[in-house]
C-alpha positions in Angstrom: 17.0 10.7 3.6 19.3 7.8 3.6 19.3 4.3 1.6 19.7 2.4 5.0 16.4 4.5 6.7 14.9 4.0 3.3 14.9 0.5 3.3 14.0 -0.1 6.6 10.8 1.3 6.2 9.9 0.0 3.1 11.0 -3.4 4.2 9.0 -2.6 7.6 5.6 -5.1 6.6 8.0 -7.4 4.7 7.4 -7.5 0.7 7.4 -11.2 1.0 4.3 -11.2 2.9 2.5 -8.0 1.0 3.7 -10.2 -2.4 2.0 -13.3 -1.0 -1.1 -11.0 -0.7 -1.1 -9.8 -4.5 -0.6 -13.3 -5.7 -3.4 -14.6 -4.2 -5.9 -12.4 -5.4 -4.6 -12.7 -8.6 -2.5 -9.8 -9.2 1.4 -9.3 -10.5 3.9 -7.5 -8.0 5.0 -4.5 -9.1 7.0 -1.9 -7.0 4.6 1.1 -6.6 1.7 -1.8 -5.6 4.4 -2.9 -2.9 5.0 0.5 -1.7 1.4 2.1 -2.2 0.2 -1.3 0.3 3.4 -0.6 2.7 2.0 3.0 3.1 -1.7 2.1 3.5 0.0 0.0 6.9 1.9 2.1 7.9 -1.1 4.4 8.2 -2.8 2.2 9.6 -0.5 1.1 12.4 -0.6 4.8 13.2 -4.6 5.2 13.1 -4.5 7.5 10.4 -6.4 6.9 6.9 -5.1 8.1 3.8 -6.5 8.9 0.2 -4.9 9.7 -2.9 -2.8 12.8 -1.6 -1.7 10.8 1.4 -0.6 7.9 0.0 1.0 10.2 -2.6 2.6 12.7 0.0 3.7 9.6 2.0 5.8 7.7 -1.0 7.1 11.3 -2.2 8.6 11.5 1.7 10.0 8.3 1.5 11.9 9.2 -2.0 9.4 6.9 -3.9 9.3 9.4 -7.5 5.6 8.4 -8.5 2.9 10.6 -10.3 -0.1 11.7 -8.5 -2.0 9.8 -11.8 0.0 6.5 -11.4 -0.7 6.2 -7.0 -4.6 7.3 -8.1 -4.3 4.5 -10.7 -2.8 2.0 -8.8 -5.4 2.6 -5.9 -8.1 2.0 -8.5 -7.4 -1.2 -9.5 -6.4 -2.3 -6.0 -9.9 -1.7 -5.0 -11.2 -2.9 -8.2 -9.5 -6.4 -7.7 -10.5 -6.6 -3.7 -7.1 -5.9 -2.2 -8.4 -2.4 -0.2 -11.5 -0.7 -0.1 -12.9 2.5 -0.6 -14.2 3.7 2.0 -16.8 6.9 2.8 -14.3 9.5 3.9 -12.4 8.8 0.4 -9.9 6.9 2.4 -8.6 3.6 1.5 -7.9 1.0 3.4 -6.4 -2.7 3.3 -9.7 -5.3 2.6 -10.2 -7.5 5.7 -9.6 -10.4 3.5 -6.0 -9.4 2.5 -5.5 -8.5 6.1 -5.9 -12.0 7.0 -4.1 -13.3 3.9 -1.1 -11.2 5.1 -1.3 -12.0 8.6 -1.5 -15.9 7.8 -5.0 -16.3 8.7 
């Protein structure tokens, strides 16, 4: 895959906007929270929901190297700290609150 397809699609939700969302609920930006958000979108631009594997499957197609322990990890404590949600089907999913935080509601 190229850099320039790469960064298109990382850069698809703006990292401005999904760093503005970790800021205000507290939390440091890190690159795999940018990315693991980016692909929860993405997602769910698409209608699909993703758990672990998906997120996991969809950063290892986009070149992103990460553990299956570190995107499990990082999911955690996304949900711990209110960011996304857990929801029945073992999906995650953005938290209507950071929704509107990103969207400038």
């Amino acid at each position: 895959m190229s850099t320039v397809v790469f960064e298109q699609r990382t850069d698809r939700h703006g990292n401005e906007r999904i760093r503005f969302v970790l800021k205000s609920f507290g939390l440091r930006t890190s690159l795999i929270r940018l990315k693991v958000i980016d692909a929860l979108l993405i997602a769910a631009e698409s209608d699909r929901s993703l758990g672990v594997r998906g997120v996991h499957t969809q950063l290892l197609d986009l070149d992103v190297p990460m553990s299956f322990l570190s995107v499990r990890e990082v999911l955690k404590r996304l949900c711990s700290e209110g960011v996304i949600i857990l929801n029945p089907d073992k999906s995650y999913s953005l938290h209507p609150q950071a929704l509107a935080v990103l969207h400038g509601e």
